[in-house]
LUMVEXGU-744291 format. One record per residue (C-alpha): residue in three letters; x, z, y. Coordinates in nm, 4 decimals, always signed. Layout:
N
ala  X  Z  Y
...
END
This chain:
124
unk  -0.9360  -0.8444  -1.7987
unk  -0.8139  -0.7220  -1.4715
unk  -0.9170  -0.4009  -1.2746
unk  -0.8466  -0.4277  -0.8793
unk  -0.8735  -0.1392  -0.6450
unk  -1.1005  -0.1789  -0.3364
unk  -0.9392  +0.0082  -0.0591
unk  -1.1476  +0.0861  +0.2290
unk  -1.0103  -0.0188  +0.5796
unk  -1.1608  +0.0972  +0.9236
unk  -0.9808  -0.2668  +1.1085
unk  -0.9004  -0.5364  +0.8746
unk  -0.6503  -0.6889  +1.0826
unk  -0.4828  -0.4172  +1.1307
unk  -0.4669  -0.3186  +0.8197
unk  -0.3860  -0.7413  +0.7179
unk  -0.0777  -0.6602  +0.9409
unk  +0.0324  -0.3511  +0.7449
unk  +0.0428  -0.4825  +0.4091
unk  +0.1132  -0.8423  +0.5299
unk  +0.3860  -0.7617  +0.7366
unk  +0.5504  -0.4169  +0.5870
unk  +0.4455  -0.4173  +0.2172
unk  +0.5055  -0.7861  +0.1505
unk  +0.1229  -0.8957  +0.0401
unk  -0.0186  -1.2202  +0.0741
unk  -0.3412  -1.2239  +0.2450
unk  -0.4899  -1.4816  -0.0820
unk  -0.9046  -1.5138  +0.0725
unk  -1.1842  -1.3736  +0.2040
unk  -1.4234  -1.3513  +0.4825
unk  -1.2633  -1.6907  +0.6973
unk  -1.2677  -1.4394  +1.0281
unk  -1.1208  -1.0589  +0.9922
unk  -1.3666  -0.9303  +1.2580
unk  -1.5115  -0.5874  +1.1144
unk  -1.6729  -0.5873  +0.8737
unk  -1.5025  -0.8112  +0.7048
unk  -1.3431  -0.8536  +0.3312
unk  -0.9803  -0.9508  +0.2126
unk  -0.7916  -1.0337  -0.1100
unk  -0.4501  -0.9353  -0.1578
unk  -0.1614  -1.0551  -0.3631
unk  +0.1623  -0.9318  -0.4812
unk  +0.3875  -1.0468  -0.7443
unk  +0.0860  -1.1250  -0.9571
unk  -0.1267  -0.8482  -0.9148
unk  -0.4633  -0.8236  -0.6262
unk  -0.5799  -0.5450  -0.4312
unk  -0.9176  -0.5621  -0.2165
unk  -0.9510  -0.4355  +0.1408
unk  -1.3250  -0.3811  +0.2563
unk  -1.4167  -0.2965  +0.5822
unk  -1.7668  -0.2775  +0.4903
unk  -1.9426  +0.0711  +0.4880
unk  -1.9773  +0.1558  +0.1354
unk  -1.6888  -0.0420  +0.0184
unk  -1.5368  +0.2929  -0.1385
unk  -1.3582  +0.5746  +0.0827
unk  -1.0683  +0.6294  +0.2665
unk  -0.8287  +0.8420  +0.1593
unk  -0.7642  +0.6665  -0.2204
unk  -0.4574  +0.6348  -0.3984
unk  -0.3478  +0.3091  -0.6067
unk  -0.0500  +0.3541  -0.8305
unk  +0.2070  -0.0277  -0.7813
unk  +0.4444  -0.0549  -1.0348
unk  +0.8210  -0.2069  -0.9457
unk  +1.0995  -0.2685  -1.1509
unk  +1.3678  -0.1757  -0.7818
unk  +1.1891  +0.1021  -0.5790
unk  +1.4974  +0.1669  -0.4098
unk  +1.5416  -0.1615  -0.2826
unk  +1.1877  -0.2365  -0.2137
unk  +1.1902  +0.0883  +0.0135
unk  +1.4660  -0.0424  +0.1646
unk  +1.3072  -0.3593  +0.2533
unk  +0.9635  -0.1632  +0.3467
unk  +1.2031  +0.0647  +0.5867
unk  +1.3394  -0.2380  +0.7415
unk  +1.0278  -0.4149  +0.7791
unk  +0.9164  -0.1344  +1.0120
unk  +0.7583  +0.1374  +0.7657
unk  +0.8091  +0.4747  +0.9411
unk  +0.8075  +0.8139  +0.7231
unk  +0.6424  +1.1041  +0.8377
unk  +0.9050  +1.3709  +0.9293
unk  +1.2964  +1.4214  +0.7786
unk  +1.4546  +1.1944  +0.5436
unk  +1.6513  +1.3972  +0.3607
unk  +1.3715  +1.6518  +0.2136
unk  +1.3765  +1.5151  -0.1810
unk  +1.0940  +1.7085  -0.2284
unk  +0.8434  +1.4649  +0.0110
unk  +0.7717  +1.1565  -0.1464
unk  +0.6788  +0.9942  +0.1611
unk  +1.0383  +0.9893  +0.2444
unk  +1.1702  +0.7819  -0.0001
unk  +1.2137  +0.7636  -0.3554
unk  +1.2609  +1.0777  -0.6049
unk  +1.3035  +1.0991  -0.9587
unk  +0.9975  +1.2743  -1.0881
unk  +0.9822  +1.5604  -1.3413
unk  +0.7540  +1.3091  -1.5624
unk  +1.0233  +1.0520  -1.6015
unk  +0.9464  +0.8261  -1.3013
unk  +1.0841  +0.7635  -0.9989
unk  +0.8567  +0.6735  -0.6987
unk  +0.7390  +0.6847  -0.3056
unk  +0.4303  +0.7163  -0.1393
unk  +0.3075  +0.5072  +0.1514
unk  -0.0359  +0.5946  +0.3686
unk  -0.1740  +0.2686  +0.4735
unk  -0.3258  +0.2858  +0.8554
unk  -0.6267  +0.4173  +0.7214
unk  -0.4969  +0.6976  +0.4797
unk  -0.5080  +0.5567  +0.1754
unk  -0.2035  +0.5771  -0.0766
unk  +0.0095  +0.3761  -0.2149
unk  +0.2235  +0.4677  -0.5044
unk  +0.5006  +0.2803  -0.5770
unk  +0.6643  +0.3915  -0.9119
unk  +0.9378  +0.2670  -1.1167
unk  +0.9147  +0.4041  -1.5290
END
């Protein structure tokens, strides 16, 4: 069985672009033109996600949780890809910033896709 995460998108190829070019997805199938509204299936390292530009396709603003085995390194590699953080990159608290060992026994970073949905990439 496998559950995958519909993430709503207001421009699918701008949001192809993001996690095609920044998050290192693989844009896998879907609608054969990315004119809105469109669909698209994702893949990474095994696992899909779904971006939907179609209204009722589920609501911006969601979080999906991606497990890693090297957050700091993927950030790294996000950073140099061209991910930008939001403000000052030494505030530990801000997990937009970059990774930071959790209280729960994790350590992770959060990414807002164009659209304001969340990724959350954690390492156990």
């Amino acid at each position: 069985m496998a559950i995958i995460a519909t993430l709503r998108c207001s421009n699918m190829r701008r949001s192809v672009d993001f996690y095609t070019g920044i998050l290192d997805f693989d844009r896998v199938d879907g609608d054969a033109e990315l004119d809105d509204p469109s669909f698209s299936v994702l893949a990474r390292d095994g696992a899909h996600l779904f971006l939907s530009s179609h209204r009722g396709d589920g609501v911006f603003g969601a979080v999906v949780a991606v497990t890693t085995t090297d957050i700091d390194a993927l950030f790294r590699r996000f950073r140099e890809r061209g991910l930008e953080t939001p403000g000052n990159p030494e505030a530990p608290q801000e997990v937009h910033e970059g990774p930071l060992d959790q209280t729960w026994g994790t350590r992770e970073f959060y990414v807002n896709d164009p659209d304001g949905n969340t990724l959350r990439f954690t390492q156990g």
